[in-house]
N, C-alpha and C positions, 0 to 999 in steps of 0.2 A: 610466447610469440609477440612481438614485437606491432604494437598499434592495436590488437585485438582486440576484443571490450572487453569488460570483464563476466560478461554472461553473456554467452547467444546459443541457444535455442532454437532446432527448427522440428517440425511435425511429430512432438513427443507424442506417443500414445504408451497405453499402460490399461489393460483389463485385465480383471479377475474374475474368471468366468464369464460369466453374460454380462457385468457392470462395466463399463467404460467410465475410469476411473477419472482418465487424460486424452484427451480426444483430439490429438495433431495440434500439439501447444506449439508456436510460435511465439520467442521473448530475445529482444535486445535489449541489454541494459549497458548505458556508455559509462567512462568511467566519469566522476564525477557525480550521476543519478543519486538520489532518494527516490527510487523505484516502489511505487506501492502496488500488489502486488492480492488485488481486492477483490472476494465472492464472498459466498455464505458459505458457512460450513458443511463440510461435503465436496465442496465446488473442486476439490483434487486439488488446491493448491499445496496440503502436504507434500502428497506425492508425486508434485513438481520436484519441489524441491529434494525431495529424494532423490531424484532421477538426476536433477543439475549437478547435485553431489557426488552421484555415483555409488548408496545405499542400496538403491536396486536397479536394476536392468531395467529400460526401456522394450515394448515390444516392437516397438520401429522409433526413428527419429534421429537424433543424435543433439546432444548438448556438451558444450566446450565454455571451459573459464579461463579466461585471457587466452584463448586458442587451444587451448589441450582440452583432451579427452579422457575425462577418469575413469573411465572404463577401457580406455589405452594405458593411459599412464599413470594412474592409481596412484596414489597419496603423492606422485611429483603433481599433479594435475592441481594439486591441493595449497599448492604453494600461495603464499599471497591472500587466504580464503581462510576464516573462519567463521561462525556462529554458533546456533541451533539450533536445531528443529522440534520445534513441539513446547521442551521447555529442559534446562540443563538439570544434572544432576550430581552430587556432591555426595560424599560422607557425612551423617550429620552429627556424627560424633566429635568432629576433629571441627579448627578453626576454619575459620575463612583463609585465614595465611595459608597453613598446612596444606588446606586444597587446594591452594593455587600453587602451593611449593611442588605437591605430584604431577602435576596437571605443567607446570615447566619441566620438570626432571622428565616427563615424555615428550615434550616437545623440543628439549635440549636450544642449541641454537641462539644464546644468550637471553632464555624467555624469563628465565628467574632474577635478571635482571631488572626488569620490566614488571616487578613484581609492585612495588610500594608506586610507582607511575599508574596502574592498573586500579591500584586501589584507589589513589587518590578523584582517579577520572570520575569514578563510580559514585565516591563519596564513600566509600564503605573505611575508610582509611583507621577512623577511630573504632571500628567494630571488627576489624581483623581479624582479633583473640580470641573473639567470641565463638562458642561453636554453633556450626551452621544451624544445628536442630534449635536453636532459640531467636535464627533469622525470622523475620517477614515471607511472604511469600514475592515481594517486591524487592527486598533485598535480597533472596538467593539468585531471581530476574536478573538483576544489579553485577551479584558476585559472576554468572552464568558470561555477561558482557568483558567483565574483567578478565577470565578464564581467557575467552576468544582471546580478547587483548594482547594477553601475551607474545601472539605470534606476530606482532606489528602487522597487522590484516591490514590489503589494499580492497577488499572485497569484505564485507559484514553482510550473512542474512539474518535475519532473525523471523522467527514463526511466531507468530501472536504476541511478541513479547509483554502485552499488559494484559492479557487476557489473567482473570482474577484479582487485579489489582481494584485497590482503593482510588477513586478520585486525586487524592493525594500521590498516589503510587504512580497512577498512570501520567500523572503531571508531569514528577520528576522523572519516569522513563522518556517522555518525550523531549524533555528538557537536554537529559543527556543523549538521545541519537541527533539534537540538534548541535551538539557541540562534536560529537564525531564527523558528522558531516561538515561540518567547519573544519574541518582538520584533515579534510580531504580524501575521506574513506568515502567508498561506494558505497552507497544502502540499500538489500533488499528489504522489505520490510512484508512480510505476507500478514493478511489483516482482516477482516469482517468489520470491523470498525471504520466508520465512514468519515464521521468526525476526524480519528487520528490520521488514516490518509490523506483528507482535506487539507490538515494541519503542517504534515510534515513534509509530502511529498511535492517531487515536480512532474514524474511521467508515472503513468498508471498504466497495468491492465487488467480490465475485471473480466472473469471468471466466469463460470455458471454452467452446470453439466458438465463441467471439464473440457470446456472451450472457452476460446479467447474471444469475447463481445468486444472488446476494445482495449486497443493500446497505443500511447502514444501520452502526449502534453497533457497535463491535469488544466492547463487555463486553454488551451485549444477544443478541448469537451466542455468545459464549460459555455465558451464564447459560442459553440457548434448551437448552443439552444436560446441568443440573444435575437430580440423581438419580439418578447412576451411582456405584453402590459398590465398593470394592475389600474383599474378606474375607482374610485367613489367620485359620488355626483349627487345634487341634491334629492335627484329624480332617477334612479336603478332604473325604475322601467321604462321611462322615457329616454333615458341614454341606450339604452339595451337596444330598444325599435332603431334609432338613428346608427349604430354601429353598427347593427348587423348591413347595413346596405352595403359596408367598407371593409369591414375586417374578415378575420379569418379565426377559426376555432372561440367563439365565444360562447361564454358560461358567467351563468348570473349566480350569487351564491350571496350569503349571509354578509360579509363583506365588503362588498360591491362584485367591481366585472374584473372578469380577466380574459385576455383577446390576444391573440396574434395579429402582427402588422408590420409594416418596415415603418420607418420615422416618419414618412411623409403622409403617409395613411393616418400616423396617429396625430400629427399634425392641423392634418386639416379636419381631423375628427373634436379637436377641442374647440375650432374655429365652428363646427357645425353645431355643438352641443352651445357654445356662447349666441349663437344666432336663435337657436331655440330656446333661452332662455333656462336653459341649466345651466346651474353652479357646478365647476369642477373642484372636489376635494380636495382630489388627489388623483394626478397621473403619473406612476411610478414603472417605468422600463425595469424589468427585473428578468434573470435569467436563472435555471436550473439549478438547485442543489447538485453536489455528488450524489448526495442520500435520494434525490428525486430521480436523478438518472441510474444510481446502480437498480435502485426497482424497476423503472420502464425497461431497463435492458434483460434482469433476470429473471422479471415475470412474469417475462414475455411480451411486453410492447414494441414499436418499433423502435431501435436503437437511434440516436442521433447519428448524421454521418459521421465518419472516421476521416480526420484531415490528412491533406494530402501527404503529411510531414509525417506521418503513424508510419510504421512497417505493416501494418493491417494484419497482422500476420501471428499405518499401523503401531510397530513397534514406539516409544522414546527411546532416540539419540542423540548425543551432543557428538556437534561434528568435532573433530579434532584428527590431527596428522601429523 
């Protein structure tokens, strides 16, 4: 369908007995996103993405990729769309080549073409020969992206893709969904990893219980929690007394203060602290981590608001079609 995004998403659910697994998920992803895509584990974002794909049946809701329904129109719906969920899997007897030579030979559609292009992306170019059972657990990550590859995907998800990686591993995975995305693939990216969706993405929505706490712009959440000051001063407790008359949420701690304020409050608060004879350190404006706000949100504090720009709204498989 023609204009459609390449994900949308409305009021998935999915329980297994008494567990509500996915609790009326709402997700737009436009084309173009680095979509992160972030809870703790549990938070049902697998079996999101099961359900996007069309792995298992939704108990109400409906999800469409660029406008089709895979559970309409099954592996057409599929078109355009690869990754995997969980983590891919391979022969581990045979090459890297060989298993991307079966892995085109089902995909037919000049995918074996796109074979030594797929490697190259990955890097895996000079270890093709190799058989898989002597890869890394980074490099079959790697090979798992090339597989996808093949099918010249406008739509990439991937589920945890560094999870067990090395320092070093997670590097170069991030390195290379930065060059896909240069290349003008969609990214879903599902993640526990705070840091890496800080890193890579531009729209977020985090998770928890299998609801959607938030989605929308990763720098629009952020900015949601600017007017958080950081104070030292020569005098803590003497700056403490004179701020509390002005500010808002202030706490004295080992390091100095940290307050809520708008600029003008914090303004004329240096100008009060100079008249009473404190030194000021340091007054540094600073706003919320990711990592500070997917905690306020999933352990239950109150959520930043949601900008107006937001929609507000088991097994391993490797997807393939």
């Amino acid at each position: 369908m023609t204009g459609a995004p390449p994900i949308e998403a409305r009021g998935l659910l999915k329980r297994y007995g008494r567990i509500t697994a996915v609790d009326h998920v709402d997700l737009t992803v436009s084309a173009g996103d680095v979509y992160g895509y972030l809870g703790p584990n549990g938070a049902g974002k697998t079996t999101s993405l099961r359900m996007l794909l069309g792995l298992i049946r939704p108990d109400a809701g409906s999800a469409r990729l660029f406008g089709r329904d895979p559970l309409v129109e099954g592996v057409r719906a599929l078109d355009g769309v690869a990754g995997f969920v969980e983590a891919p899997r391979f022969y581990p007897y045979m090459t890297g080549r060989r298993n991307l030579e079966l892995v085109a030979a089902l995909d037919g559609g000049g995918a074996a073409g796109r074979i030594d292009e797929a490697l190259d992306t990955v890097d895996l170019a000079d270890r093709a020969r190799d058989r898989v059972g002597g890869y890394s657990h980074g490099m079959r990550q790697r090979l798992g992206i090339a597989g996808a590859l093949l099918r010249d995907p406008r739509l990439l998800l991937l589920d945890e893709p560094t999870t067990g990686l090395d320092p070093a591993g997670m590097r170069d995975m991030r390195r290379l969904i930065h060059r896909l995305a240069a290349q003008g693939i969609t990214v879903l990216l599902s993640s526990h990893l705070m840091g890496e969706v800080e890193e890579l993405c531009d729209r977020v929505a985090i998770v928890g219980n299998g609801r959607v706490l938030y989605e929308g712009a990763l720098d629009e959440l952020i900015a949601s929690t600017s007017g958080r000051y950081e104070l030292r001063t020569t005098d803590d407790a003497r700056a403490a007394e004179i701020a509390a008359r002005s500010v808002g949420e202030l706490v004295r701690g080992d390091a100095g203060l940290t307050f809520t304020a708008s600029e003008r409050i914090a303004s004329d608060l240096s100008l009060a602290l100079a008249e009473a004879g404190v030194g000021i350190r340091a007054l540094v404006p600073r706003t919320a981590t990711l990592e500070e706000l997917f905690f306020r949100m999933t352990e239950g504090d109150a959520a930043p608001p949601v900008p107006a720009a937001s929609n507000g709204r088991a097994p391993r498989e490797e997807v393939r079609a």
